[in-house]
TIGUPA-589922 format. One record per residue (C-alpha): x, y, z; residue in one letter; residue number from 1. Coordinates in pm, whole numbers, plus 50000, padded with zeros to 5 digits. Example, Ala and Ser with C-alpha at 12.3 -4.5 7.8 and 13.67 -1.06 7.14 Angstrom:
residues 2
    px    py    pz rest  nr
 51230 49550 50780    A   1
 51367 49894 50714    S   2
This chain:
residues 274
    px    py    pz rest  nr
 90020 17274 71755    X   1
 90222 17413 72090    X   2
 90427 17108 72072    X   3
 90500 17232 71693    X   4
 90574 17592 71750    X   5
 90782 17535 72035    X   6
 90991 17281 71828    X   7
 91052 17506 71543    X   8
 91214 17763 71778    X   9
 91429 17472 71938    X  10
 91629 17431 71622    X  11
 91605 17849 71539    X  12
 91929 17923 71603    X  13
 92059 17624 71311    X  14
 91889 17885 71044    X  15
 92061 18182 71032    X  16
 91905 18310 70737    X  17
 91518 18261 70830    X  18
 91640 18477 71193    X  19
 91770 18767 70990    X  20
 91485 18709 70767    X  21
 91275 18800 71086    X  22
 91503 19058 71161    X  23
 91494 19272 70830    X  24
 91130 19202 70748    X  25
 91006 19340 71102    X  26
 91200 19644 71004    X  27
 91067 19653 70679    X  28
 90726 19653 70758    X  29
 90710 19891 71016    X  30
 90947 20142 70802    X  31
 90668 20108 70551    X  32
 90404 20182 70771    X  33
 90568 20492 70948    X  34
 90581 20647 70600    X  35
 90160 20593 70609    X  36
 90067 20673 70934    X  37
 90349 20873 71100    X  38
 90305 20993 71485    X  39
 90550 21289 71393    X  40
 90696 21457 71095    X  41
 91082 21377 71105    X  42
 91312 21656 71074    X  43
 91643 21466 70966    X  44
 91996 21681 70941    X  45
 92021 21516 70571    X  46
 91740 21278 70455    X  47
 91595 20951 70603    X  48
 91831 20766 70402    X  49
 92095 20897 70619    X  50
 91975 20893 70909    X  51
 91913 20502 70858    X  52
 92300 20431 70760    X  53
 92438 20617 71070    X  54
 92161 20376 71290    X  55
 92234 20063 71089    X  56
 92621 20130 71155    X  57
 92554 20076 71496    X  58
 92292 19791 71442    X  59
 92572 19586 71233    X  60
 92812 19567 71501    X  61
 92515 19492 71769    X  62
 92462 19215 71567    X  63
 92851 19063 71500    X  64
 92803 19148 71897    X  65
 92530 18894 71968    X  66
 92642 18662 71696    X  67
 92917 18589 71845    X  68
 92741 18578 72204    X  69
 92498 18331 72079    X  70
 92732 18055 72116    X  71
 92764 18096 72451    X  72
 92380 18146 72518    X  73
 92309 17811 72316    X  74
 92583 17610 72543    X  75
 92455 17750 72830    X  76
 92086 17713 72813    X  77
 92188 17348 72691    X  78
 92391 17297 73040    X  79
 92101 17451 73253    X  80
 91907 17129 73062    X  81
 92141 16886 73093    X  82
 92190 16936 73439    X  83
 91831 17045 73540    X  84
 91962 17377 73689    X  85
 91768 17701 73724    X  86
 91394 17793 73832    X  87
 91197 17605 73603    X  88
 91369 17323 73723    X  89
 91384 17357 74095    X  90
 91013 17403 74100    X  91
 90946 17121 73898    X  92
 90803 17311 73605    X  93
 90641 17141 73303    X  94
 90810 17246 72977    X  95
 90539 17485 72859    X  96
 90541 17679 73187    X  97
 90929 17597 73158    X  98
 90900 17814 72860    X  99
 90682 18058 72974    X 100
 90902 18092 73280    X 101
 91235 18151 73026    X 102
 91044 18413 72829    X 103
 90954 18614 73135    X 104
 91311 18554 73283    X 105
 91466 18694 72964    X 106
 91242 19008 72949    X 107
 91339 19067 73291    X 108
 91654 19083 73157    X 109
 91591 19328 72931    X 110
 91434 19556 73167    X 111
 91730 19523 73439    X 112
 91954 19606 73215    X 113
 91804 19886 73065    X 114
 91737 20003 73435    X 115
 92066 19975 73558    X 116
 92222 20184 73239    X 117
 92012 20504 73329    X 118
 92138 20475 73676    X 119
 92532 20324 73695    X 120
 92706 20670 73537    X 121
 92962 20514 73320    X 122
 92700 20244 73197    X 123
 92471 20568 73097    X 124
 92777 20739 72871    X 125
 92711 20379 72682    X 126
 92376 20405 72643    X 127
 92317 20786 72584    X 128
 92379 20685 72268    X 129
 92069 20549 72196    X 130
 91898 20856 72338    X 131
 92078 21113 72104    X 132
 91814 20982 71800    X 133
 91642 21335 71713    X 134
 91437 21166 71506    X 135
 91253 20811 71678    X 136
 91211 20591 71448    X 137
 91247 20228 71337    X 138
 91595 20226 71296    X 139
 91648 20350 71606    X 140
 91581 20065 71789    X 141
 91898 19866 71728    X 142
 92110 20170 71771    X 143
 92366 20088 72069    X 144
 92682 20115 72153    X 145
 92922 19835 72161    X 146
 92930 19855 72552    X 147
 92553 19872 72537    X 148
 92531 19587 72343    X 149
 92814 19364 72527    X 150
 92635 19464 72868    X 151
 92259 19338 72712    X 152
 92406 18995 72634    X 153
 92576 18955 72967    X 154
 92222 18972 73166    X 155
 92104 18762 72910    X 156
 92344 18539 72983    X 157
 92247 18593 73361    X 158
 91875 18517 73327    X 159
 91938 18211 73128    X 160
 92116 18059 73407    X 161
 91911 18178 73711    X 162
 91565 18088 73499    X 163
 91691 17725 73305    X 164
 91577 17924 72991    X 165
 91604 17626 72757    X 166
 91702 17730 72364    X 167
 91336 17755 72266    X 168
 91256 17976 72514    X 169
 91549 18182 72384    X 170
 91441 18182 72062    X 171
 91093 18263 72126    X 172
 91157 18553 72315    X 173
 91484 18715 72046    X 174
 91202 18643 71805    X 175
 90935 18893 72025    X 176
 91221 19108 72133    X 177
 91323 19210 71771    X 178
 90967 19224 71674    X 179
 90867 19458 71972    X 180
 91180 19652 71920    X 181
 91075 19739 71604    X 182
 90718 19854 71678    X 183
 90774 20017 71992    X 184
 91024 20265 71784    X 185
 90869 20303 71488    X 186
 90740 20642 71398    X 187
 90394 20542 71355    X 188
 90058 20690 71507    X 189
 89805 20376 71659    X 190
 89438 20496 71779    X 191
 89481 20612 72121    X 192
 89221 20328 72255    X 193
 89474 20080 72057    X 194
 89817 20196 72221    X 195
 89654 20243 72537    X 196
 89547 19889 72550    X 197
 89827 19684 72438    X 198
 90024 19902 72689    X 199
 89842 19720 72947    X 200
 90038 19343 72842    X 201
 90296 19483 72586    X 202
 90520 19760 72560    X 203
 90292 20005 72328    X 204
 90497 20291 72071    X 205
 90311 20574 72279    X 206
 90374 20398 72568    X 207
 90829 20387 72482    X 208
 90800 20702 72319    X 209
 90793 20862 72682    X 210
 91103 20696 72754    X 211
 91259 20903 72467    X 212
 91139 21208 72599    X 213
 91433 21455 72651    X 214
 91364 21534 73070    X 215
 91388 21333 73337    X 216
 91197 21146 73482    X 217
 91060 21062 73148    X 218
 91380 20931 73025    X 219
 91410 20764 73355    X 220
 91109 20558 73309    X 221
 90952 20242 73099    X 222
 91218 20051 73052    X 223
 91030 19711 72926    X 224
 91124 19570 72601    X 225
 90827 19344 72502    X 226
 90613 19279 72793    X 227
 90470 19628 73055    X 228
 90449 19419 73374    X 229
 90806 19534 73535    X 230
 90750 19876 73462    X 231
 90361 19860 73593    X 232
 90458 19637 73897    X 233
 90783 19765 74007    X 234
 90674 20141 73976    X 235
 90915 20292 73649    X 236
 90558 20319 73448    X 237
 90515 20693 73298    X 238
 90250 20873 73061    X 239
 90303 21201 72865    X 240
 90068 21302 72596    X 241
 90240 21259 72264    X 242
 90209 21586 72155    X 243
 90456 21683 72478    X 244
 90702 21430 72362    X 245
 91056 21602 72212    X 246
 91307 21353 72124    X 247
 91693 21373 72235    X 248
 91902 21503 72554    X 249
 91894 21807 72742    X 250
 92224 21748 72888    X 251
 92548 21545 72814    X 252
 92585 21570 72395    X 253
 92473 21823 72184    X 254
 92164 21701 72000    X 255
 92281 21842 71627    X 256
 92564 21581 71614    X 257
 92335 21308 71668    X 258
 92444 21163 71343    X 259
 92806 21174 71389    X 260
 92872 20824 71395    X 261
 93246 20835 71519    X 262
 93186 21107 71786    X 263
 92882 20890 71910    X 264
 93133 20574 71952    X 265
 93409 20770 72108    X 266
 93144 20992 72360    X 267
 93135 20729 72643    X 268
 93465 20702 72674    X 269
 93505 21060 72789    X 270
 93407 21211 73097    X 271
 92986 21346 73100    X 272
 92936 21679 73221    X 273
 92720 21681 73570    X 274
C-alpha cells in the first residue's frame, strides 16, 4: 500500500489539475467549516467576499510564482537521484526513510524561512504582508508577497539539494503543506483538548493563531508550517489564550488598509518605520 501511495505522488506533478484540485478543495472545506464553528466573529472593512478577492490576488501570483519554480524543483530533485547526492543518500537511507527524510528536510524549510523573514529587516517589509490580515482566516494563508513567495521557493530549492528530497517526497509534503496551511488559518474553533494535542506533532490553528498575534514576541514565534518539532525543539514555541489573541500589526502599516491590495504590494519597497 506504501509502495502505492508513494508512487502516486512520484508522478503528482504530471496532473496539474488533480494538485489544484487539492488546492481549492482544502480551501473549500475549511471555508465551510469556519462559517459553522468560527473561533472569532470577523469584522471585515466590506464583506467576506472581499476580503477573499484582495487574499486570492495575492494567492494567484504565489501560485504563477511556484508554477513556474516547479520546474526547477522537479530537475533538481531528479539530479540529487541521478547522482545519489544529498543526506538520504550519504547515509545510505532506504527510500521510505529517504522519504521521510525529504519531508522533514522540506518542512525545515518552511520554518527557516519563515524564521529568517521576521528577523532580516528588508525580508520582514515582504512578509508583513501576510501579517496585515485583520481578519485570520482561510484565505489568509496563501496571502504573500511576491518577494515572500520567490524567497519560500528558494529554501525549497535549498533543502531539496542538501536532503536528496526525491519528487515524491516533494509532492507529499506540497500536498501536507497546502493542507496544513489551510487548517492552521482557518477561522475555526477545535476543543481545546483537540488543538492542544495535535499541537504536540502538527502545527494546531490555536497553536499559529499566536503567531498572528499583533505584539512581539508572539509574532516572533511558531513559525512551523505542518509539523511543531522546530518550534518545540529549537525554542520559538509560544501559547496565548485565544481569547488574548488580536490580529494585525502594532507598528509598520496601518491596520485599516489591510485590504488595499496595491499599497500592500508597493509597502516593502519603502523604507519601515523603527
Amino acid at each position: 500500500m506504501w509502495h502505492q501511495i508513494i508512487d502516486h505522488f512520484q508522478t503528482l506533478q504530471k496532473r496539474p489539475l488533480e494538485r489544484m484540485a487539492i488546492l481549492v478543495g482544502g480551501m473549500l472545506f475549511f471555508w465551510i467549516l469556519e462559517g459553522a464553528i468560527p473561533l472569532y466573529t470577523p469584522h471585515y472593512k466590506n464583506n467576506k467576499a472581499r476580503h477573499a478577492v484582495v487574499n486570492f490576488g495575492f494567492t494567484v501570483i504565489h501560485l504563477i510564482i511556484h508554477t513556474g519554480l516547479a520546474v526547477f524543483i522537479v530537475m533538481l530533485a531528479d539530479w540529487c537521484r541521478k547522482e545519489s547526492f544529498g543526506l538520504a543518500y550519504w547515509v545510505h537511507a532506504n527510500w521510505y526513510v529517504t522519504i521521510i527524510i525529504g519531508v522533514f528536510a522540506l518542512d525545515f524549510s518552511s520554518w527557516s524561512v519563515h524564521l529568517v523573514m521576521h528577523k532580516v529587516r528588508p525580508l520582514w517589509g515582504f512578509h508583513l504582508v501576510h501579517h496585515t490580515d485583520n481578519n485570520v482566516d482561510v484565505t489568509t494563508g496563501l496571502r504573500h508577497h511576491p518577494g515572500d513567495s520567490l524567497l519560500r521557493g528558494l529554501f525549497f530549492l535549498l533543502l531539496i539539494f542538501v536532503s536528496g528530497a526525491p519528487v515524491s517526497a516533494v509532492m507529499i509534503y506540497q500536498t501536507l503543506l497546502v493542507l496544513s496551511t489551510a487548517f492552521t488559518h482557518a477561522n475555526i474553533r477545535l476543543p481545546l483538548w483537540l488543538d492542544s494535542g495535535l499541537s504536540y506533532v502538527l502545527v494546531s490553528p490555536d497553536m499559529h493563531k499566536v503567531h498572528h498575534h499583533w505584539k512581539q514576541p508572539y509574532t516572533d514565534s511558531n513559525y512551523g508550517a505542518v509539523f511543531s518539532v522546530w518550534d518545540r525543539l529549537l525554542g520559538t514555541y509560544n501559547t496565548l489564550d485565544t481569547k488574548d489573541i488580536r490580529y494585525g500589526l502594532d507598528r509598520y502599516y496601518p491596520n485599516e488598509k489591510d485590504e488595499n491590495f496595491m499599497m500592500l504590494m508597493k509597502k516593502p519597497f519603502q523604507k519601515l518605520e523603527p
